[in-house]
C-alpha positions, 0 to 999 in steps of 0.5 A: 491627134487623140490616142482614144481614136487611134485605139478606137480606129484598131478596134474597127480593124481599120489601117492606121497612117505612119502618122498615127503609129508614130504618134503612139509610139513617140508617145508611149516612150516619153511617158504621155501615154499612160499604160492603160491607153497603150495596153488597150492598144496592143490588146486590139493589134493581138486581136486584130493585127496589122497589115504588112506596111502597119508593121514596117511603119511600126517596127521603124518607129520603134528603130528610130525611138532611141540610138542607132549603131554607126558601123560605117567605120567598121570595113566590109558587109556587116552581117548578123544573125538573130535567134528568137530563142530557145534551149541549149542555142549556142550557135552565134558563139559557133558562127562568129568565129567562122565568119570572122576566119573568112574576114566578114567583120561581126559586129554583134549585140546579144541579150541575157536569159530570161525564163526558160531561154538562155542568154549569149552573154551570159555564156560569155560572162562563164569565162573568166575575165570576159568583158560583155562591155566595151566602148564604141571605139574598142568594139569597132577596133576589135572587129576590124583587128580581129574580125568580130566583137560580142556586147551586151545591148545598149540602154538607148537602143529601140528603147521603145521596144523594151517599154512596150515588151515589158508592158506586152508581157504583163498584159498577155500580148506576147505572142502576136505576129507583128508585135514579135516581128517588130520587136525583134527587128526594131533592134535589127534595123537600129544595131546598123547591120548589112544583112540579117539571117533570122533563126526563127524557132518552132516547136515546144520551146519557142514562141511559134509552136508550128513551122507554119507560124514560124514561116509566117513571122519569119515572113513578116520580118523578112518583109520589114527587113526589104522595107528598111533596104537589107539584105535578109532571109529567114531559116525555120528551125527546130525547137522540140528539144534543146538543141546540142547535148548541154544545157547551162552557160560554162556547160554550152560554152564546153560545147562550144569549144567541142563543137570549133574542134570538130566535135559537134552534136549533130543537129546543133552542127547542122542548124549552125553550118546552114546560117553560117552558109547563108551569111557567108553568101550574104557578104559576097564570100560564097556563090550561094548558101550550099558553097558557104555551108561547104565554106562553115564547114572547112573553117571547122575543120582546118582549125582556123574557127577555133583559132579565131574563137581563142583571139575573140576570148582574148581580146575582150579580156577572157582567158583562151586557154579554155580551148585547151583546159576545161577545168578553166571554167566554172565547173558545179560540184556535183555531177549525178545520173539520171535514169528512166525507169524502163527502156524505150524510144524518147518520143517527144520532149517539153523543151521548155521544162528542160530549161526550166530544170536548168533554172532550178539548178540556177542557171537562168533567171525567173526576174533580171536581177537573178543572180546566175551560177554558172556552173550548174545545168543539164547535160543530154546523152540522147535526142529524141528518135534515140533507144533509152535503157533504163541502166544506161544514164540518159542525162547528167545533172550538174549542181551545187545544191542537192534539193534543186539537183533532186527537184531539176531531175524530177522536172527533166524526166518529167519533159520526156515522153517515151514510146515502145515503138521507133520514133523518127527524127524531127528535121532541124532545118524546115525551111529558108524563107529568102 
């Protein structure tokens, strides 16, 4: 077998066999296929794509590349949630905890930031003493004792997927349909989880900018998931702004806390009670997905989300009195205004900008050795549909040095768009592909 034909058979849009695939992807990640030969194959998927079974065989090759979690050790349906990205996201710190307080054991991988998206565990590691990495035995103990466990991804999990992103994204073949849908669930399928629910994001912060290109990946990784026997569904939701009112580690992980006590922005409530529902209906502790969003709900308000939040902090390392004293965690040393120039309605917004604006202040990072202040972010008093006036702040800046703090209003104001007349709200959720 000869990568030259199988880059050739692509190009004629001809279907590859398991054979094939498998060979280049075994190939690419032991070094015998060289970059230029892998790149002139991705560049004829993006142009010419892969049928449904190419990209299940592609996805599990990838899955098999490297190790798989055993979580058979941990009791009950292991459920997990995936976001593909986006700004001010901090629902899997909100839903953990929910699930852990009806018993559905999480057992959950998560990445850091990169670009304009933020990262899980970087919010995490804002709390002082958090401990992102723990052996296996501490993990699995940690969520059969308490109900859940958050960590940062292994080294040898799909290693496959992270050579091929990293040649995709120096090449300009990140924004394929199968390559996404791949590359996403390769880690799903090797992290050993019962049932997935995907939160596939649209709009100008993420990678599908249409709910129907979003419902077309969400589509294709629900596919790939029944290929590989799980239980998955995907929720279509929206990324035109950032979602919740903070942007920036400790500042999201406030909002978290605010959130476990009943006092969540609206929409950021609303995209975290549907998933939460759907899970809680994936392990059998619902009748369906409206009585486990009821069930999200409940757990907010009787306290016991919030009293299983401060046993996860606990537990790896961090201090749980940040549910009771913010000034716990880092907090940046200037907090400044920002104001529109007339009134208005805020009628769209660059969501990518907003978290660009973060990064400026240091929250996030442009290459993966960035160091981040976790201190720093973007604080939002309104959401778009909403009235500005130009005497009242429309967000609040939070940084430690005054020339970024200037350049990261700059950049805000210039994400929004304002309009005279009424703008109406965008929906959060658009659609539940089961």
């Amino acid at each position: 077998m000869r990568m030259y034909d199988i880059i050739e058979k692509k190009k004629h849009k001809e279907i590859l066999t398991r054979e094939e695939i498998v060979f280049v992807v075994d190939g690419f990640t032991k070094g015998e296929i060289p970059d230029y030969q892998m790149s002139a194959f991705l560049m004829a998927v993006y142009f010419n794509g892969m049928s449904r079974e190419e990209t299940v065989m592609l996805t599990e090759a990838m899955a098999d590349s490297g190790d798989k979690l055993d979580l058979s050790a941990i009791n009950g349906v292991k459920v997990d949630k995936h976001s593909t990205g986006g700004v001010g996201d901090k629902t899997s710190l909100i839903i953990g905890p929910i699930l852990a307080s009806y018993g559905v054991p999480v057992a959950k991988m998560s990445g850091r930031g990169l670009g304009h998206t933020g990262g899980t565990i970087d919010k995490l590691e804002s709390i002082p003493g958090f401990k992102t990495t723990l052996t296996t035995e501490q993990f699995i103990e940690n969520v059969n004792t308490i109900g859940m466990a958050l960590v940062g991804q292994t080294a040898n999990l799909a290693p496959a997927d992270k050579k091929i992103y990293a040649l995709r994204d120096v090449t300009a073949t990140v924004d394929s349909e199968p390559l996404i849908a791949s590359s996403i669930m390769s880690k799903k399928l090797a992290a050993g989880a019962d049932c997935i629910v995907l939160d596939v994001k649209c709009g100008s912060g993420a990678f599908m900018k249409t709910p129907g290109d979003a419902a077309s990946l969400g589509r294709a990784m629900v596919s790939i998931g029944k290929g590989a026997g799980k239980k998955i569904c995907a929720v279509i939701t929206d990324m035109n702004e950032p979602l919740g009112r903070f942007v920036g580690n400790a500042l999201e992980v406030r909002e978290v806390i605010d959130a476990l006590k009943g006092g969540g922005e609206e929409r950021l409530m609303e995209v975290t009670y549907t998933l939460a529902g759907l899970m809680l209906f994936g392990a059998g502790k619902a009748e369906d997905a409206t009585a486990g969003k009821k069930m999200a709900e409940e757990a907010v308000i009787n306290g016991n989300a919030l009293k299983k939040f401060r046993e996860f902090v606990k537990a790896q390392g961090g201090d749980p009195d940040i549910t009771e004293d913010e000034k716990i965690l880092p907090k940046a040393r200037f907090i400044e205004p920002v104001y529109f120039e007339k009134d208005g309605f805020l009628a769209s917004c660059k969501t990518t900008e907003v978290g660009m604006a973060s990064l400026i202040l240091g929250g996030g990072r442009e290459k993966k050795t960035d160091e981040i202040d976790m201190s720093v972010g973007i604080e939002l008093q309104y959401a778009i549909g909403d009235r500005i006036e130009k005497e009242i702040p429309f967000a609040f800046v939070h940084g430690n040095d005054k020339e970024k703090i200037a350049e990261a209003k700059k950049r805000l104001l210039e994400a929004y768009t304002l309009s005279d007349e009424p703008v109406e709200k965008r929906p959060c959720v658009y659609e539940i592909i089961r």
